[in-house]
N, C-alpha and C positions, 0 to 999 in steps of 0.2 A: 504494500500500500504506500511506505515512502519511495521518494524519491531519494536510494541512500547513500548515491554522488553528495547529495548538498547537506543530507544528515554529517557525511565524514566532512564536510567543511565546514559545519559549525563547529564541531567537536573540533576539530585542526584548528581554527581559529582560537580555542579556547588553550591549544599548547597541550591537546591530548589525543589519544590515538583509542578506537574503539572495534573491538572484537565481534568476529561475523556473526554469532551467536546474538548478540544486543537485538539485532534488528526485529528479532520474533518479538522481544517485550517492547521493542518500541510500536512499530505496529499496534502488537495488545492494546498500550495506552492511548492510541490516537482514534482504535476503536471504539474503548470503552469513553473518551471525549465525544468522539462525535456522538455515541447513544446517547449520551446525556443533555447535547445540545437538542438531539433530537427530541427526548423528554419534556425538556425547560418547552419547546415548541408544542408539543400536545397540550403540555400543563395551561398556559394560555391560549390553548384553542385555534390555534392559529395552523394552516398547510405551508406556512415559509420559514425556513429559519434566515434571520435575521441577527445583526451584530449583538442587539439585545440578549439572545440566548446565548452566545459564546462567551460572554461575561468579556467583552472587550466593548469600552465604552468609553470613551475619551482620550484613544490612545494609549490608556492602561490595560493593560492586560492581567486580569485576576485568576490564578488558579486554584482552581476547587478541587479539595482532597475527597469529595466523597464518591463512590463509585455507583453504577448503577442500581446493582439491591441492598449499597449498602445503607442504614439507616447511620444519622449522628449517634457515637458510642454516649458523646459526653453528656452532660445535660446542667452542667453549668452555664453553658453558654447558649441554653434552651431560648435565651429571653436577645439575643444579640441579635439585629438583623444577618439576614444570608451576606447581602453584601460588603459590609464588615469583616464578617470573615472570613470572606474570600479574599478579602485586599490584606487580610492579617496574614494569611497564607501566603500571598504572595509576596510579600515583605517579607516573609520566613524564609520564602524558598529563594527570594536572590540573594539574603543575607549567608546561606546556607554557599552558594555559588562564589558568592566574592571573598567568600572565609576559604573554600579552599583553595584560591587563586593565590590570593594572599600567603597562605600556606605554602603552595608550589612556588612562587617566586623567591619567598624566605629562605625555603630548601635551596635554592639556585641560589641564592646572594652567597649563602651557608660556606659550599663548597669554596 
């Protein structure tokens, strides 16, 4: 399902190198994104999906950790809006990216 020329140059761009095996779990997750976007599209009734349902909306792009059957474990954050916490998540997940850059570069200064 990707195109995974340009998957290996984002990953090259990032100063990493990625094993043939990756690409079945990438796939996986771009399927299990797109059900969901599909989803978000039933849930308001609608036959189009729209930028609305990709959770990209002003040039930010919010990634949602929950999967298709899966339900929220927590229930602390019962009361938070959905979009909240997708923007918490995505701030989790680049902080998560630029920590191990930071880390990789540190290793290279190290030597």
């Amino acid at each position: 399902m990707v195109q995974k020329n340009k998957v290996k140059q984002i990953i090259k761009d990032q100063g990493l190198r990625i094993s043939p095996e990756s690409f079945d779990g990438i796939n996986r997750e771009v399927i299990n994104l797109i059900s969901l976007m599909c989803k978000r599209v039933k849930e308001d009734n609608m036959k189009t999906l729209q930028a609305q349902h990709t959770h990209i909306s002003n040039g930010v792009h919010n990634v949602s950790r929950e999967t298709v059957d899966e339900q929220p474990i927590c229930n602390r954050c019962g009361s938070v809006p959905d979009y909240i916490m997708d923007v918490a998540y995505s701030i989790r997940a680049n902080a998560e990216d630029y920590a191990k850059i930071l880390h990789a570069n540190w290793k290279r200064a190290k030597r």
